[in-house]
C-alpha positions as CSV (number, residue, x, y, z in Angstrom):
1,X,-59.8,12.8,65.6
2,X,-57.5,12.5,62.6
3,X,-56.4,9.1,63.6
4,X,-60.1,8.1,63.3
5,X,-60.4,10.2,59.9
6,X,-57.4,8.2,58.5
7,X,-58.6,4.8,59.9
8,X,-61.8,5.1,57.9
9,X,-61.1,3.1,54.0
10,X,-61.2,6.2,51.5
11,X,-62.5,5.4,47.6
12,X,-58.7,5.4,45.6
13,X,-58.8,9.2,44.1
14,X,-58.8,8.2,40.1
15,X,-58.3,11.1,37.4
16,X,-60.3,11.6,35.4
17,X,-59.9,9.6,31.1
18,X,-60.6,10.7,27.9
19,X,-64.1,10.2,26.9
20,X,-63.9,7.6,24.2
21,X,-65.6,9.6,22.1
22,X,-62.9,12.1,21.9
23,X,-60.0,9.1,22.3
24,X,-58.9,9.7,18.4
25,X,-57.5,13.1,19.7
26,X,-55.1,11.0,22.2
27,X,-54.5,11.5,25.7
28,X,-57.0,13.8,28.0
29,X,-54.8,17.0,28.2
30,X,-54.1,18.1,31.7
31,X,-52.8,21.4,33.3
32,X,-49.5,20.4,33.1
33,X,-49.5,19.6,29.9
34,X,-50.9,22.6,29.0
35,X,-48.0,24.5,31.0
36,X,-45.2,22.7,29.4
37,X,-47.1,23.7,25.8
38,X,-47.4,27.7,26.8
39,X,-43.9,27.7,27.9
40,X,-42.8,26.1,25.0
41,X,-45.1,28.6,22.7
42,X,-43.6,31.5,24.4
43,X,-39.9,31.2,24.5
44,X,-40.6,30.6,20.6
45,X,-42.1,34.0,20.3
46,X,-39.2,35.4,21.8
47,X,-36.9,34.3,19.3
48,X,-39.0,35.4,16.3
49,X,-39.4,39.2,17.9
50,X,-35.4,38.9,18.5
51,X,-34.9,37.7,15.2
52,X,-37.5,40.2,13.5
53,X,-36.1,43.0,15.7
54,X,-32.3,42.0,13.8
55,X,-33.9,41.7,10.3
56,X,-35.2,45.5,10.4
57,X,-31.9,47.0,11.7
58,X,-29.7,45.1,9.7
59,X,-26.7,46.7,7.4
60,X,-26.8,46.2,4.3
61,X,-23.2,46.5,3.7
62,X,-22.6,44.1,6.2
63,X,-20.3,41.3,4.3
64,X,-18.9,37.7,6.1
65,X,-17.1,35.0,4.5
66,X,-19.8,32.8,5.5
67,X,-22.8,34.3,2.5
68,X,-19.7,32.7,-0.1
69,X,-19.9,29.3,1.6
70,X,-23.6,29.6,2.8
71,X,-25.6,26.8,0.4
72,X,-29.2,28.1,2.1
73,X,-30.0,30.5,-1.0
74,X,-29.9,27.2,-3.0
75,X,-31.7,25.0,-0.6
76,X,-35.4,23.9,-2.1
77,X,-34.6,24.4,-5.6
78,X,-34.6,21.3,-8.5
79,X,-32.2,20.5,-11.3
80,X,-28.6,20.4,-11.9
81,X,-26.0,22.7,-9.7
82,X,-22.9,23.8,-10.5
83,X,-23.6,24.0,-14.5
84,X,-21.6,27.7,-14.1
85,X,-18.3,26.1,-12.7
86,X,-18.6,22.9,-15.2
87,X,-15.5,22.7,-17.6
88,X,-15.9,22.4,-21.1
89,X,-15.4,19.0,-23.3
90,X,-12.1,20.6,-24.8
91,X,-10.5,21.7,-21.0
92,X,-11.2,17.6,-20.0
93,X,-10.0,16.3,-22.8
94,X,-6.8,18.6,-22.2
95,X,-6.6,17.7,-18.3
96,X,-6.2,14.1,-19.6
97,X,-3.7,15.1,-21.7
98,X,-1.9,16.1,-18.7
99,X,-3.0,13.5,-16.6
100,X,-1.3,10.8,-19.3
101,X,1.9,12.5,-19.2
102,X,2.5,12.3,-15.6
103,X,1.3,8.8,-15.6
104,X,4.3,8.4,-18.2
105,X,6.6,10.1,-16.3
106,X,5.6,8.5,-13.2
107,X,5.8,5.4,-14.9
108,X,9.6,6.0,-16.5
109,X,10.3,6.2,-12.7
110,X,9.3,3.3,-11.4
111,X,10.7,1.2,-14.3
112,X,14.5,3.1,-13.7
113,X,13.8,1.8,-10.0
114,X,12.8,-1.4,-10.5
115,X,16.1,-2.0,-12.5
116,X,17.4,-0.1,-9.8
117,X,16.7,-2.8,-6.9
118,X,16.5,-5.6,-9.2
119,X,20.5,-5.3,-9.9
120,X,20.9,-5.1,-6.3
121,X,19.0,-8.1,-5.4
122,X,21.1,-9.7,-8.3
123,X,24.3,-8.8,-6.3
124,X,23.0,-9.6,-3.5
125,X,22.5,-13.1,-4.7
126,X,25.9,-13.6,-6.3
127,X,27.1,-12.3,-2.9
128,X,25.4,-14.7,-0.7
129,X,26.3,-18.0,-2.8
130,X,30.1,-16.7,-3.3
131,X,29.8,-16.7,1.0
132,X,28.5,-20.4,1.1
133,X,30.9,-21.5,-1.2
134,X,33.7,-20.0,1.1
135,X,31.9,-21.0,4.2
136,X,32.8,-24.9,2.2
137,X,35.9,-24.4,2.4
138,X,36.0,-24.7,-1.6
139,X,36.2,-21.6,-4.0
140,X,33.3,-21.3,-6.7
141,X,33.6,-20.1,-9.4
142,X,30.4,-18.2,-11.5
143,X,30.3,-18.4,-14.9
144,X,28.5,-15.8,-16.9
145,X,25.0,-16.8,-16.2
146,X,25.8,-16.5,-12.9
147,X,25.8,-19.9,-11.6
148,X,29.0,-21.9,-10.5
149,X,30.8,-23.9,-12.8
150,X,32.5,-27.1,-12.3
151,X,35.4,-27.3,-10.0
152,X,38.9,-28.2,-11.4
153,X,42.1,-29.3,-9.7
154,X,46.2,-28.6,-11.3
155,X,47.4,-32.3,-11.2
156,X,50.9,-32.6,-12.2
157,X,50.3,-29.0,-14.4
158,X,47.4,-30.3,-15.9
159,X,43.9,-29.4,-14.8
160,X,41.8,-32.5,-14.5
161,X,38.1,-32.8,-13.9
162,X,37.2,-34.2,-10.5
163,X,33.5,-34.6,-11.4
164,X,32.4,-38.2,-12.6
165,X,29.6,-38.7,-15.0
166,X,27.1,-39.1,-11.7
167,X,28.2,-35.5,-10.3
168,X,30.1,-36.7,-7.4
169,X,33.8,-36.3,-6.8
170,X,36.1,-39.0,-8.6
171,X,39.0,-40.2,-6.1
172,X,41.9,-39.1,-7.5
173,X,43.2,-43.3,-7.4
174,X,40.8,-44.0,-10.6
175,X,41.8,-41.1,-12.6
176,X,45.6,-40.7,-12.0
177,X,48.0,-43.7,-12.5
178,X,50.3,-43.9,-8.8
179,X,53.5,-44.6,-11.6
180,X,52.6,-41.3,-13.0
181,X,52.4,-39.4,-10.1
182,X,55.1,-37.6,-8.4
183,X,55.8,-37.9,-4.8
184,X,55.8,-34.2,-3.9
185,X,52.0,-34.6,-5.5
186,X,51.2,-37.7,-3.4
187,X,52.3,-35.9,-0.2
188,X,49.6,-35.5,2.5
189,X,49.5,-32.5,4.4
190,X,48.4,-32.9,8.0
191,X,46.4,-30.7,9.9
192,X,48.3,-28.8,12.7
193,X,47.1,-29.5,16.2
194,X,44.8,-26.6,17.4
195,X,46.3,-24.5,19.7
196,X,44.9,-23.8,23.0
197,X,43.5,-20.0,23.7
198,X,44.3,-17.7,26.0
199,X,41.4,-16.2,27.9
200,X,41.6,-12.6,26.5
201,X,42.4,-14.4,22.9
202,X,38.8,-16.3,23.3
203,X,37.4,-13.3,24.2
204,X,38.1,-11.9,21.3
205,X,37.5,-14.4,18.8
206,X,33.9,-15.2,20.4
207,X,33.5,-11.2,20.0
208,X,34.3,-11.6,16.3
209,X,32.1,-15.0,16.1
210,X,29.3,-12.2,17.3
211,X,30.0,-10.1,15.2
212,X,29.9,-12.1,12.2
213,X,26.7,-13.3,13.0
214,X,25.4,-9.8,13.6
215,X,26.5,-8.6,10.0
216,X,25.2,-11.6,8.6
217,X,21.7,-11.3,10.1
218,X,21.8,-7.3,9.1
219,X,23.0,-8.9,5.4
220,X,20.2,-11.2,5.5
221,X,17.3,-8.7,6.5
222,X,18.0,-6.0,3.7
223,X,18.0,-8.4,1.0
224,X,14.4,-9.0,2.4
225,X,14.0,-5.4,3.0
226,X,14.9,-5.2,-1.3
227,X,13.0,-8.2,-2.4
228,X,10.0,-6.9,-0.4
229,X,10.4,-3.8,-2.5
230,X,11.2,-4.8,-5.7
231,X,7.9,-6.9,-5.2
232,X,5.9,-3.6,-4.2
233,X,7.4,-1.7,-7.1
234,X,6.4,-3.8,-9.7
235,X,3.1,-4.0,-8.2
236,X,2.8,-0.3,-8.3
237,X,3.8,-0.5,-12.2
238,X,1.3,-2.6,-13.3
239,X,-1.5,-0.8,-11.5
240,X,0.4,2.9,-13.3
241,X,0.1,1.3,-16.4
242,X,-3.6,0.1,-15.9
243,X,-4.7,3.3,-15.3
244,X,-2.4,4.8,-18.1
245,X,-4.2,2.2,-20.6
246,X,-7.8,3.4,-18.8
247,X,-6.8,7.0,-19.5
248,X,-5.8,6.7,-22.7
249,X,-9.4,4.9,-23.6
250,X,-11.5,7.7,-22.0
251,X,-9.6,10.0,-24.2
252,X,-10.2,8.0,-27.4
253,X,-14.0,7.5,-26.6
254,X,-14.0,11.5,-25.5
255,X,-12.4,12.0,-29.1
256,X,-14.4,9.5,-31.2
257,X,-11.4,7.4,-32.0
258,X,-11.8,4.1,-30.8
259,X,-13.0,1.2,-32.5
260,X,-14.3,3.1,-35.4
261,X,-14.1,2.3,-38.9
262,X,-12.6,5.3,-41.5
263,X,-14.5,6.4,-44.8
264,X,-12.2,3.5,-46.5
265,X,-13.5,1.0,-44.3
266,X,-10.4,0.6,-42.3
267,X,-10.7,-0.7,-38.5
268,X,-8.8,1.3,-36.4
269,X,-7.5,1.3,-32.4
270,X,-6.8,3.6,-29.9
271,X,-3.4,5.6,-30.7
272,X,-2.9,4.0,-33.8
273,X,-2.8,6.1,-37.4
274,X,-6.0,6.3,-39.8
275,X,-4.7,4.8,-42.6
């Protein structure tokens, strides 16, 4: 019987709309709907009669941090806030004042350290070229300036420029006369023949070769280390003494001496004297 019930077509079940004559209200409101809505209503009725129930048996010495902090009592009200905590001009104009002076003393600082690094990276220089001139095989000498001067050699007890007019080394054939010359001065000394290392003797002078390199790479990468910070330090002092100079103009404008002209009709400047 119910196989011949549900073989028969049924019309699609349809729910029913909205008139259209009520569609500016919106959606046809169904049981549901109004279920969620009462539940909704409800548990919000709750909270008030919790919250009205607190209100009545409230302390009223009851005290929390949180009424100091709280912003709600202000919250819907116009105009300027915090008029009561605002300093006056005379307490800015004296917080500048301090403000100046550690910029000055912040900036005395800076300039003792730049000196500070800048002799270093000086020595550092005069270090490094004294190293490639013995790394020549040649001693150089620095004159006062700091750069080398031009080499000399004792011929004979006389010291003798070996420097032509072009820079380059003169051969000692053009400049000294061979009748002159004595044969202890003409004398060429040989190089002895190098001598063959032993296997702990290698050892040890590759160790040193390693070590060498080591000190020189540590040598190279703190120079870096003081130029990169000399750099950074003078960056930081120009950017003190902009905002040293920006300082000092909000003070004049705060105190009505900047580019003003006196009752003699004097220009004047920031810190300088009325004349």
């Amino acid at each position: 019987m119910s196989s011949l019930r549900n073989a028969v077509a049924r019309r699609p079940h349809k729910e029913r709309s909205q008139p259209t004559s009520r569609a500016k209200w919106g959606l046809l409101e169904k049981h549901k709907d109004y279920s969620l809505r009462a539940a909704d209503f409800n548990q919000k009725k709750k909270k008030l009669n919790i919250l009205t129930q607190k209100t009545k048996e409230k302390n009223p010495d009851e005290f929390s941090f949180g009424m100091l902090s709280s912003k709600n009592g202000r919250q819907g009200k116009h105009g300027s806030r915090g008029d009561e905590n605002r300093l006056s001009h005379e307490a800015v104009q004296l917080l500048k004042t301090q403000d100046s002076g550690y910029l000055r003393s912040v900036m005395q600082r800076t300039r003792r350290e730049v000196e500070r690094v800048g002799k270093e990276v000086g020595m550092d220089g005069v270090l490094r070229g004294r190293r490639e001139g013995s790394a020549n095989g040649r001693k150089v000498v620095f004159g006062e300036d700091g750069e080398p001067v031009r080499k000399r050699a004792r011929v004979s007890g006389a010291s003798m420029d070996l420097e032509n007019e072009d820079g380059d080394i003169a051969p000692l054939q053009s400049t000294i006369k061979v009748s002159e010359t004595r044969p202890a001065d003409l004398a060429i000394t040989t190089k002895s023949a190098p001598k063959v290392l032993s296997r702990k003797q290698a050892e040890k002078e590759k160790d040193r070769l390693a070590q060498l390199k080591a000190d020189r790479k540590r040598r190279k990468r703190l120079a870096e280390l003081r130029t990169n910070k000399l750099e950074v330090l003078k960056k930081r002092q120009k950017e003190i003494l902009a905002a040293a100079e920006q300082l000092e103009l909000q003070r004049a404008k705060m105190g009505g001496t900047i580019g003003g002209t006196d009752k003699h009709g004097v220009k004047f400047k920031v810190r300088e004297r009325k004349r």
